[in-house]
C-alpha positions as CSV (number, residue, x, y, z in Angstrom):
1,X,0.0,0.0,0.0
2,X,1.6,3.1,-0.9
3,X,1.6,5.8,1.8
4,X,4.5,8.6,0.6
5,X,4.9,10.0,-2.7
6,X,8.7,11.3,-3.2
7,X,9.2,13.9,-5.7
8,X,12.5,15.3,-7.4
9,X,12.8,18.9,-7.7
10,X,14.7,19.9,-10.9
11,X,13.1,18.0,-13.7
12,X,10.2,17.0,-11.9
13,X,8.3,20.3,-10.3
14,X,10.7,22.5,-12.4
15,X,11.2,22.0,-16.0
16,X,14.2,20.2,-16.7
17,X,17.8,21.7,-16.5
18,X,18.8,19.6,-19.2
19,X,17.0,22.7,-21.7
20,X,19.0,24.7,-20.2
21,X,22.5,22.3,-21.1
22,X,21.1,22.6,-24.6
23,X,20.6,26.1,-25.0
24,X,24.1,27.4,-23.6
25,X,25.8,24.5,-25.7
26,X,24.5,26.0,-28.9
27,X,25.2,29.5,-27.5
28,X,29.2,28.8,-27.0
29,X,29.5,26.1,-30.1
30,X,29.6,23.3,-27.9
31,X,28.3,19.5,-28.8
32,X,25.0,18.6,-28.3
33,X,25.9,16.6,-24.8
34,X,28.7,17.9,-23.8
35,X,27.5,19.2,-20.0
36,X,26.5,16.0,-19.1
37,X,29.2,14.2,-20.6
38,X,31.0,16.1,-18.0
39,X,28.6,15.7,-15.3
40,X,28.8,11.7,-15.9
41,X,32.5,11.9,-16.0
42,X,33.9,10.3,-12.9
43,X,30.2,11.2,-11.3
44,X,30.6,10.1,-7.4
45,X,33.7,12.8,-6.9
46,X,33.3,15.1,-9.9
47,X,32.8,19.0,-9.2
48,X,29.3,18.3,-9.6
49,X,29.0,15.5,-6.8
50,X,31.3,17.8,-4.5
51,X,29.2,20.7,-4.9
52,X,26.3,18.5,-4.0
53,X,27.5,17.4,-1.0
54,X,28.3,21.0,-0.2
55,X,32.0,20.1,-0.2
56,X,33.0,22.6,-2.1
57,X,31.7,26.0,-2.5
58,X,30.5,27.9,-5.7
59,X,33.4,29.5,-6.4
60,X,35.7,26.1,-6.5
61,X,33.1,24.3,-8.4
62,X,33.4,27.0,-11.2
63,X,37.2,26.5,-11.6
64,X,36.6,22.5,-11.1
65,X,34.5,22.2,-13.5
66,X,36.1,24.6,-16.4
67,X,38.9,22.3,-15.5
68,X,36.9,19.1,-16.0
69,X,35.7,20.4,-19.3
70,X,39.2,21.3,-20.3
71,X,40.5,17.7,-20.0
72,X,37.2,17.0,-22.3
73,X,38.1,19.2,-25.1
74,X,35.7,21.7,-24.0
75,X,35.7,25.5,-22.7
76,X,32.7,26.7,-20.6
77,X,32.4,29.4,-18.0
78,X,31.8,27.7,-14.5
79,X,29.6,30.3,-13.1
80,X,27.0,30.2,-15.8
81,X,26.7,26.6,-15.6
82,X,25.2,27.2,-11.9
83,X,22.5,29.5,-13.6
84,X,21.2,26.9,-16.3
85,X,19.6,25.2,-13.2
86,X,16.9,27.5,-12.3
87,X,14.2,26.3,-14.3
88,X,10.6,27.4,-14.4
89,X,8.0,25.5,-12.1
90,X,5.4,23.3,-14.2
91,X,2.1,24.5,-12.7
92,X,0.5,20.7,-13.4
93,X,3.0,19.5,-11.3
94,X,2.3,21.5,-8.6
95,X,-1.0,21.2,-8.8
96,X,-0.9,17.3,-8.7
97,X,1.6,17.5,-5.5
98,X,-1.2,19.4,-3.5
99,X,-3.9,17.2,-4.8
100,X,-1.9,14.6,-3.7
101,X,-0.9,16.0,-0.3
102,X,-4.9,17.0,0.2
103,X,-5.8,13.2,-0.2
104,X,-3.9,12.1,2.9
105,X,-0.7,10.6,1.0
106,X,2.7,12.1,2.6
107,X,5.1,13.8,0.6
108,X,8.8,14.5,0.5
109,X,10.9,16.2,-2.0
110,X,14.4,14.5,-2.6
111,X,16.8,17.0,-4.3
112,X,20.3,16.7,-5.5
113,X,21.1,21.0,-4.7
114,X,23.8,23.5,-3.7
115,X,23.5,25.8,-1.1
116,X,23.0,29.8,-2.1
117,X,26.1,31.8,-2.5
118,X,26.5,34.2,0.8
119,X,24.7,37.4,0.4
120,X,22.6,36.3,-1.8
121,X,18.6,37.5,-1.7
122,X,15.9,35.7,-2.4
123,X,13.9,36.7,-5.9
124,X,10.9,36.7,-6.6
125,X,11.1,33.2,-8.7
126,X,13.0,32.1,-5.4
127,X,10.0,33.4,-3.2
128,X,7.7,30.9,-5.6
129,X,9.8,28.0,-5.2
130,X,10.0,28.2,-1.4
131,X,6.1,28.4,-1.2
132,X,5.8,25.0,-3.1
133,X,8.5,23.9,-0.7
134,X,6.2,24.4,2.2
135,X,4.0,21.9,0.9
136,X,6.3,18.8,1.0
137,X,6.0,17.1,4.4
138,X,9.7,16.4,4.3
139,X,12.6,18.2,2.2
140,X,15.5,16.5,1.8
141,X,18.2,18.1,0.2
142,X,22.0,17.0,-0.7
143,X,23.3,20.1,0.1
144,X,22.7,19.5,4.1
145,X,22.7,15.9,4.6
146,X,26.0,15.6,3.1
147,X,24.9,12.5,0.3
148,X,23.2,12.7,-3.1
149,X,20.9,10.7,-5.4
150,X,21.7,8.1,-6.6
151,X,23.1,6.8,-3.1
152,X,21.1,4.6,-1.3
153,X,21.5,6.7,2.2
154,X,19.7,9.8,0.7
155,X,16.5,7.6,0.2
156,X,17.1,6.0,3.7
157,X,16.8,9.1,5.1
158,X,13.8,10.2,3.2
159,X,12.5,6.7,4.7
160,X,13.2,7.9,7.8
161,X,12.3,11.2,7.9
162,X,8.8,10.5,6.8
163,X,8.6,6.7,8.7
164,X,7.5,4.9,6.4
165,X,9.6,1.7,4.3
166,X,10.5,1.6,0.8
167,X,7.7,-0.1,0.0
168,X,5.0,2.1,0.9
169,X,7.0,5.1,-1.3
170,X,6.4,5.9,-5.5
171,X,9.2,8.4,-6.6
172,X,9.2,10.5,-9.3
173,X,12.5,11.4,-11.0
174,X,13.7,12.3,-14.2
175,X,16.8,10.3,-14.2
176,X,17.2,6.6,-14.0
177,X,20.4,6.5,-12.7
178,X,18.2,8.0,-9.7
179,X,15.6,5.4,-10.2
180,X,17.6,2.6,-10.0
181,X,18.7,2.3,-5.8
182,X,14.8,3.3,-5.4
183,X,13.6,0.3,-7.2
184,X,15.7,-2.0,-5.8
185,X,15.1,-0.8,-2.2
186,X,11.9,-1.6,-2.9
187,X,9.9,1.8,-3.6
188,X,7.8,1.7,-7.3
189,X,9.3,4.5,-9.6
190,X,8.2,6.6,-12.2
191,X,10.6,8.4,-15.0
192,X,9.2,11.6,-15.5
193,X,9.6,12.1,-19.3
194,X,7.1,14.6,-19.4
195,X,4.6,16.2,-16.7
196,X,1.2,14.4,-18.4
197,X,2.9,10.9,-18.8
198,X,4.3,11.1,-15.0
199,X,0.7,12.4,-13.8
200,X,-1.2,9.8,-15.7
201,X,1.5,7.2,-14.1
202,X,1.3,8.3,-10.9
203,X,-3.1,8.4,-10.8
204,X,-2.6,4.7,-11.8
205,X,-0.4,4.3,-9.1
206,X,-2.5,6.1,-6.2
207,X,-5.8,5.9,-7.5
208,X,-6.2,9.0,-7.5
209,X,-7.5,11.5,-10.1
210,X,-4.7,14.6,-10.1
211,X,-6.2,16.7,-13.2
């Protein structure tokens, strides 16, 4: 019986990042790819995972990664790649994650993030984020509890923090590298290729009608 629905953030409520990738790669004459040929380059201690982890802070992930992308063939400008991932929320989606909320199911959102640069004020995109935030029962971000999707502690903590088992969870990501430790923990998954596949997936999953 499921009991928790798990959401990713970037991808999932907010339109994919990945758009983002594509758009600057075209902008600097860079192949289709190439960002997340980087990202998946040594992927558990790259500049991404370190930044993740909040290991590292914004201004050392810029020069990691420009040097990552170097030893790739490629030149980018490390702070810009930090503003690719602010995508737009996808009103369907949040829509569906406080219908779902309003039925009784508990909800956590598991997100691979950084923490904001010092000094930093919140816009007014931020200020609509954080109010969709405030509907998740549980938030649990990489950026403070030190691990990241896809390892298996970040979803045992999820577990935890909403105490319930794998089994009673359906998570929503749009990454099946992310997918994969979910599933096999036991929790049933759902790739989010686009917001009205994942909705229809995820009524057939709950029962529920979310449009």
């Amino acid at each position: 019986m499921i009991r928790a629905v798990l959401w990713d953030f970037g991808g999932v409520i907010l339109t994919s990042p990945f758009e983002a990738f594509a758009r600057y790669e075209r902008e600097v004459g860079l192949p289709d790819g190439f960002l997340r040929q980087v990202n998946a380059t040594n992927p558990d201690h790259n500049a991404w995972a370190q930044l993740e982890r909040g290991e590292v802070s914004a201004v050392e992930f810029a020069a990691l990664f420009e040097a990552e992308a170097a030893a790739l063939g490629g030149t980018v400008a490390g702070h810009r790649i930090l503003d690719l991932l602010k995508g737009d929320l996808r009103p369907e989606m949040v829509s569906a994650l406080r219908t779902v909320g309003d039925a009784g199911f508990l909800t956590a959102c598991l997100t691979n993030n950084i923490s904001p640069s010092e000094g930093e004020g919140p816009s007014e995109r931020e200020h609509r984020v954080e109010e969709v935030m405030a509907l998740f029962d549980a938030v649990i971000e990489s950026s403070k509890v030190g691990v990241r999707k896809p390892e298996p502690r970040f979803y045992e903590i999820a577990c935890e923090e909403l105490a319930v088992g794998p089994e009673e969870c359906v998570f929503l990501d749009d990454l099946g590298i992310n997918l994969k430790p979910a599933k096999a923990m036991g929790m049933t998954t759902i790739k989010v290729v686009t917001p009205d596949q994942a909705i229809g997936e995820l009524e057939t999953v709950l029962g529920l009608s979310l449009r």
